[in-house]
C-alpha positions in Angstrom: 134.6 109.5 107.2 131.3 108.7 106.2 128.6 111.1 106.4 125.7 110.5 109.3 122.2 110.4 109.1 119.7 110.4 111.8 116.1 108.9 111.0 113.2 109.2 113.7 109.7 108.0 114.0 107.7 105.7 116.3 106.7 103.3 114.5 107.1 99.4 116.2 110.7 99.1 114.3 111.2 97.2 112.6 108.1 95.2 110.4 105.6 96.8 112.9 103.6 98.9 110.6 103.6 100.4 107.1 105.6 103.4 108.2 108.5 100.6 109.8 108.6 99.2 106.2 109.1 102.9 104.9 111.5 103.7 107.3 113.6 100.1 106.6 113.7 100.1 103.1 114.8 104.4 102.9 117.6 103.1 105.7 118.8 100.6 103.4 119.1 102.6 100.7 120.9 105.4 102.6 123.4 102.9 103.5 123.5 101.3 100.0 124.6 105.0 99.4 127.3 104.8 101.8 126.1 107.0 104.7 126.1 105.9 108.0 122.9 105.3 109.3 120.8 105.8 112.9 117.3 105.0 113.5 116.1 106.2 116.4 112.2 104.5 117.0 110.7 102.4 119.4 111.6 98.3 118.9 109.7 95.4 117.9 110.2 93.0 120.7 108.7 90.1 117.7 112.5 90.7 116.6 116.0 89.6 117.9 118.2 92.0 117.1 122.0 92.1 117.1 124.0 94.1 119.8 127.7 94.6 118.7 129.8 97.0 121.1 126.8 98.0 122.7 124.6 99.3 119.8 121.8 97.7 118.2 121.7 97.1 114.3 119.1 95.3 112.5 120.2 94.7 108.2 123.1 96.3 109.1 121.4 100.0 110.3 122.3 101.0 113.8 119.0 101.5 115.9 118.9 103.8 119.0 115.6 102.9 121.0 112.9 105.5 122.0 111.8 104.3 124.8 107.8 104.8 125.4 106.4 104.4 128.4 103.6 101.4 128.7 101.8 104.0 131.0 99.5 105.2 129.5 99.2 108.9 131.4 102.8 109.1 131.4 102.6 108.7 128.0 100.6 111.1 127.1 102.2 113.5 128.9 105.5 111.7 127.0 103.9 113.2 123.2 104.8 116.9 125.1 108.3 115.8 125.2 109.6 114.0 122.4 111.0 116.6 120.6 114.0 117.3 123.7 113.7 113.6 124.0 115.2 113.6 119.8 117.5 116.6 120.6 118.9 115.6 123.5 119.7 112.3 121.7 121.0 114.1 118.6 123.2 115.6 121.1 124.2 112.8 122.5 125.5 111.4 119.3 127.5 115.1 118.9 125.8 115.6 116.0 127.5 118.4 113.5 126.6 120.5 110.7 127.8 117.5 108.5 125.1 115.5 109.7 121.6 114.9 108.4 118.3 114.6 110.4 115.1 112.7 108.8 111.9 113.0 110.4 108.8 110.7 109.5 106.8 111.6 112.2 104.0 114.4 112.4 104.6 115.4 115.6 104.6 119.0 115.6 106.4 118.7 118.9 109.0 116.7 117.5 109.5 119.4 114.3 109.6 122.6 116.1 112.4 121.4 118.7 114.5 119.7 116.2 114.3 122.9 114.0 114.9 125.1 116.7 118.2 122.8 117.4 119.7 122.9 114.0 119.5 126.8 113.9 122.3 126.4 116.7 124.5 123.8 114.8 123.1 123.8 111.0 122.8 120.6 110.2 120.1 119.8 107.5 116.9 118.5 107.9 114.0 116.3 105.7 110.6 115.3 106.5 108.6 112.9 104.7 105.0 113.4 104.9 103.5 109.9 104.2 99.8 110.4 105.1 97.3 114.0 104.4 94.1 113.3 106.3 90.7 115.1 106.4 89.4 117.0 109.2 86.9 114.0 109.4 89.7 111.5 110.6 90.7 113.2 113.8 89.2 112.8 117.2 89.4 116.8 117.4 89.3 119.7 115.8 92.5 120.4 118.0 94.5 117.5 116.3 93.1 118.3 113.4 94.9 122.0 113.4 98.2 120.0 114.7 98.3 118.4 111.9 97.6 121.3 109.8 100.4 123.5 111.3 102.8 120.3 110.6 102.2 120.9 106.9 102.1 124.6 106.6 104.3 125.6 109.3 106.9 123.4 109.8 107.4 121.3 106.7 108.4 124.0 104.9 111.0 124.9 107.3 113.4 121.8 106.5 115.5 121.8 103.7 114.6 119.1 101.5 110.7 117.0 101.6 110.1 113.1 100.6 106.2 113.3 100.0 105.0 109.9 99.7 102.7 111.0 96.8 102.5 113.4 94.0 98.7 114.4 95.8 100.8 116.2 98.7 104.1 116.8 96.4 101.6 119.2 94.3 100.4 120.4 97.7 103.9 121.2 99.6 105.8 122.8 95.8 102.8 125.7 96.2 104.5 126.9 99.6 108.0 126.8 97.6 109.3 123.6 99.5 112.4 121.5 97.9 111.0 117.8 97.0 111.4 114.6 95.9 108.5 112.1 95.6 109.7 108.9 97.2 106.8 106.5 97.6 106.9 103.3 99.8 109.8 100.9 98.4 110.5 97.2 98.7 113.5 94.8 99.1 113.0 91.8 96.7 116.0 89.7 97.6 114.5 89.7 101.3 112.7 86.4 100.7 112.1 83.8 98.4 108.7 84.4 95.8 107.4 80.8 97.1 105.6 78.4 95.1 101.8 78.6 94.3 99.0 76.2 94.5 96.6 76.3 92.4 94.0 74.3 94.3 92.4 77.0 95.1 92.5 80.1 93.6 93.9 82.2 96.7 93.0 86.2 97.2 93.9 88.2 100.2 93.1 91.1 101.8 95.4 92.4 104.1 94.2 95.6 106.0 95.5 96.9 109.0 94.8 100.4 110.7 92.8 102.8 109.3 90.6 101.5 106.9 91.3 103.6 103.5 89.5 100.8 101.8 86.2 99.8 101.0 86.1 96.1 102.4 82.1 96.0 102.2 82.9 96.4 98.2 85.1 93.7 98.2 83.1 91.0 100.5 80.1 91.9 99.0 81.9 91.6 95.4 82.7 88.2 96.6 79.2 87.3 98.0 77.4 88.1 94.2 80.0 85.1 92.8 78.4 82.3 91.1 78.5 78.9 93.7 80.4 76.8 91.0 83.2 79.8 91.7 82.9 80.3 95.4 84.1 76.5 95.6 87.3 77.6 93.7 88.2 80.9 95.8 89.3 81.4 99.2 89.3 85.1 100.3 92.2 85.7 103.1 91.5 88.4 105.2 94.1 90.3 107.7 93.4 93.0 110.3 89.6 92.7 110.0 87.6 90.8 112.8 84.6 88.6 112.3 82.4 90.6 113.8 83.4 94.0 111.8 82.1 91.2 109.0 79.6 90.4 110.0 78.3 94.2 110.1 78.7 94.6 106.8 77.0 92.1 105.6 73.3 90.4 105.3 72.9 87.4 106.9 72.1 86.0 103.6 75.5 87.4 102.2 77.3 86.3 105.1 76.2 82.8 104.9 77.0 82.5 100.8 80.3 83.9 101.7 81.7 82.5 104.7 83.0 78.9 103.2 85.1 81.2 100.8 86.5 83.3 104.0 89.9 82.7 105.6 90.1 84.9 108.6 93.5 85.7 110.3 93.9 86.3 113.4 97.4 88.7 114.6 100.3 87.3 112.7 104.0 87.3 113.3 105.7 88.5 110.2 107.5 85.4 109.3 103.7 83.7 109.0 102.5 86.8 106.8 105.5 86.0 104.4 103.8 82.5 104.2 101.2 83.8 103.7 101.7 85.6 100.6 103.7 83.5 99.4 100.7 81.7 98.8 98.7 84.3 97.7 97.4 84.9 93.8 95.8 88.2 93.9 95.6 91.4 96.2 92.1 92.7 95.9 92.3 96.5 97.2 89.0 98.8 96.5 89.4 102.3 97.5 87.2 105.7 97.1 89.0 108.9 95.6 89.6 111.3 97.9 92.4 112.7 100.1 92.8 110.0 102.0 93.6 107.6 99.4 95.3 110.0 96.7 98.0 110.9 99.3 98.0 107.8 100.7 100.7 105.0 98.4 99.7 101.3 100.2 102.6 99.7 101.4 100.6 96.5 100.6 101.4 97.0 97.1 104.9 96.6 95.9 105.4 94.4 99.6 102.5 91.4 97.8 104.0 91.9 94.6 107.8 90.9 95.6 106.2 87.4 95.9 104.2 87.4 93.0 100.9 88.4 93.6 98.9 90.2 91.5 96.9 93.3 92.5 93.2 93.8 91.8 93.0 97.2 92.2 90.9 100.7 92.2 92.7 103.2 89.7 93.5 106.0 92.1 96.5 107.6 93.3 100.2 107.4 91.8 100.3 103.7 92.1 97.6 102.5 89.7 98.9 106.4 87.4 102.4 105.4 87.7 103.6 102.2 88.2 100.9 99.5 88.2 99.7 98.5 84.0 96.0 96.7 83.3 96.4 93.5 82.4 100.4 93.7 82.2 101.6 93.3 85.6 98.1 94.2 87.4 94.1 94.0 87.2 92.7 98.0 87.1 88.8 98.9 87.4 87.4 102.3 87.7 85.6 103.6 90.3 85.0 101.6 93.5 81.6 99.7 93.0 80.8 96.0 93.3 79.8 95.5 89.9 83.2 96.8 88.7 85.5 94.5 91.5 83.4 91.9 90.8 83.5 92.0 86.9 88.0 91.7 87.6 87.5 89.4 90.1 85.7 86.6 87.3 88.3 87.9 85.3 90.9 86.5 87.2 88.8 83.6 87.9 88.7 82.9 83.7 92.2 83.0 83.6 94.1 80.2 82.7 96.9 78.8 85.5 100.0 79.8 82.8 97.9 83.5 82.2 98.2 83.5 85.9 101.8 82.7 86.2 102.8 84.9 83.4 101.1 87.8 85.5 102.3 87.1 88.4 105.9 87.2 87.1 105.0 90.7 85.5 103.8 91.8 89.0 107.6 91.1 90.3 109.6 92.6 87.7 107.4 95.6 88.4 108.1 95.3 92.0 112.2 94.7 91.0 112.5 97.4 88.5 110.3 100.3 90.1 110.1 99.6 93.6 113.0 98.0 94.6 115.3 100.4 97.1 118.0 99.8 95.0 116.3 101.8 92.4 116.0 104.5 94.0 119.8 105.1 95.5 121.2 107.2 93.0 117.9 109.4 93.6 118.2 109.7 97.1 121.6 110.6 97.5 121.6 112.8 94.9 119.0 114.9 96.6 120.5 115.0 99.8 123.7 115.9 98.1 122.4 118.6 96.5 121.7 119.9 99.7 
C-alpha cells in the first residue's frame, strides 16, 4: 500500500499563482515517487477537471477542495478556522501515523491546529516557507508578528523544512530545523517550446502580485534605447496596468516608449503559454534585500522551458546557482538603468543563430536543474529519512 501525503495551501489550484505552480510541480514529483498524493486547496474554476468515483484529480493528483467563502466577512472570520477546517479533513481521510502532512501556507492558524493534531496520531509534518518579508510589507504590525511566530515558533516544530531559498534555509538551520532547499521546479514536457519570430525582437515582463521588481528600471531602461532599436523591440508586459505606467514615467519617456509596449490585459493560461512561446527574453530587475534573496521567481525556470532567455539582476540562489552569464542567461550587477540597459543592447547586437543557441542553453538549464524530475530522488529521500 502506497504511502499518503496530504498537501495544503490556498492558492487558486491549479496555474492560479506562483505558489499553485509550486505546489503542482512538488505533487508531481511526490507521485513520480510513488506516494499517493492529496491536495487539499481552493480550485481554479479556468480548469475542467476530472471527477472519477467521486474525487477530483488534475495530472493524475487527487484534489480535495477548500471551499472559501465569496463573503467577504464570512471570510474573514473563515482565516480563524482553517486549521479545524485541515484537521477535520485529515480526519476525514483517517489519516495514520503512516501518513505525511505538507503545509505551504503561513497561516499560523493552520500550523498550530495541525501540529496539535499529529501529537494525538504522529504522523509527520513539512512546511515549506516560500516567501520572508520585511515588517514594511504588512498592513500591520499585528501580521507582521503572525508571520514572525510562523517562522520561529511553528516552523521549527515539523519534522522536516523545504525553504524555497538558501536566504531562509541559512535562517531556519540556526534554530536547529531539518531542511532541504527545494526551490520552485518546472515540467518541461508540459508543452511544446514553440517557434520564434524574429520580426521583432520580443521581451516580456510578466509580473504579478507583489511587485519584488523594479519595473521603473526596466521601462525606463527601455525608454533611453536608440529609435533605430525601439522599432526592432516590443516590450510585453503582464500584471501591470497602463496607468501604474504611466506613473512611472515622464511624459516624454512615456511617449518614446509606448510604440515598443505590448500591454496584457488578464490572461487565461493557455494564452500566457502563447505567449511565451513567443517570447525571446525575460527582462527581471530586482533590488537586494530580503524580499528578493528569499524570494526564487517562479517566472524563471517556467519562461525558460520555452526558450526564453532571462535578462536578469544577480541576486538570490537563481542567478548564484543555476542561471550562467552568457551561457544559458544575460547577468548584470546591481539594479540600475545603465546596467539593464547596457544587456538589453546586448541582446539586441546579437545575431538571430547567437539568439537560438541561447535560447536552447536556457532549456537544457531548465531540463537538467529544474525539471521535477530532477529532484525525485531528493525528495523522497528526505521524507524517507524521516
Amino acid at each position: 500500500m502506497k504511502k499518503r501525503v496530504f498537501l495544503h495551501g490556498l492558492c487558486n489550484y491549479p496555474r492560479g499563482s506562483a505558489k499553485a505552480n509550486y505546489m503542482q510541480y512538488l505533487s508531481m514529483a511526490l507521485k513520480e515517487a510513488d506516494y499517493d498524493v492529496y491536495l487539499n486547496s481552493n480550485l481554479n474554476d479556468e480548469f475542467k477537471l476530472l471527477e472519477q468515483e467521486g474525487i477530483l484529480e488534475y495530472n493524475g493528483v487527487k484534489l480535495i477542495p477548500f471551499n472559501m467563502s465569496k463573503n467577504k466577512i464570512l471570510n474573514f472570520l473563515e482565516r480563524y478556522l482553517r486549521g479545524h477546517i485541515v484537521v477535520n479533513m485529515l480526519k476525514q481521510y483517517n489519516i495514520t501515523r503512516e501518513d505525511i502532512v505538507i503545509l505551504i501556507s503561513p497561516d499560523v492558524h493552520v500550523h498550530r491546529e495541525v501540529l496539535n493534531y499529529k501529537k494525538k496520531i504522529g504522523f509527520k509534518t513539512v512546511s515549506c516557507p516560500l516567501e520572508w518579508f520585511p515588517i514594511s510589507q504588512f498592513k500591520s504590525r499585528r501580521e507582521w508578528k503572525a508571520n514572525n511566530a510562523y517562522f520561529d515558533r511553528f516552523l521549527p516544530r515539523h519534522d522536516l523544512l523545504f525553504p524555497i531559498s538558501t536566504y531562509i534555509e541559512n535562517h531556519l538551520t540556526k534554530k536547529d530545523c531539518k531542511t532541504m532547499c527545494l526551490p520552485i521546479m518546472a515540467d518541461v514536457q508540459e508543452h511544446p517550446v514553440g517557434t520564434k519570430s524574429f520580426d521583432k525582437i520580443k521581451f516580456v515582463f510578466p509580473g504579478n502580485g507583489m511587485m519584488k521588481d523594479a519595473i521603473e528600471v526596466i521601462l525606463k531602461s527601455f525608454s533611453r534605447l536608440a529609435s533605430d532599436d525601439k522599432r526592432r523591440v516590443e516590450l510585453h508586459l503582464c500584471g501591470i496596468k497602463l496607468e501604474q505606467i504611466e506613473a512611472i514615467l515622464t511624459l516624454q519617456e512615456y511617449e518614446s516608449l509606448k510604440s515598443v509596449l505590448v500591454i496584457h490585459q488578464w490572461m487565461q493560461y493557455k494564452e500566457l503559454i502563447t505567449l511565451y512561446q513567443a517570447m525571446h527574453f525575460l527582462i527581471l530587475a530586482r533590488e537586494e534585500n530580503q524580499m528578493t534573496l528569499a524570494n526564487f521567481p517562479s517566472k524563471v525556470p517556467e519562461v525558460m522551458c520555452y526558450g526564453v532567455i532571462p535578462i536578469v539582476s544577480r541576486v538570490g540562489d537563481y542567478t548564484k546557482y543555476y542561471l550562467e552569464d552568457n551561457v544559458n542567461s544575460l547577468i548584470f550587477d546591481g539594479c540600475e538603468i545603465d546596467l539593464c540597459l547596457d544587456k538589453i543592447n546586448q541582446a539586441l547586437s546579437m545575431t538571430q543563430r547567437e539568439v537560438a543557441e541561447l535560447s536552447v542553453r536556457s532549456r537544457e538549464c531548465a531540463e537538467k536543474k529544474f525539471d521535477y524530475r530532477n529532484w525525485v530522488g531528493k525528495i523522497h529521500h528526505a521524507l524517507e529519512s524521516l
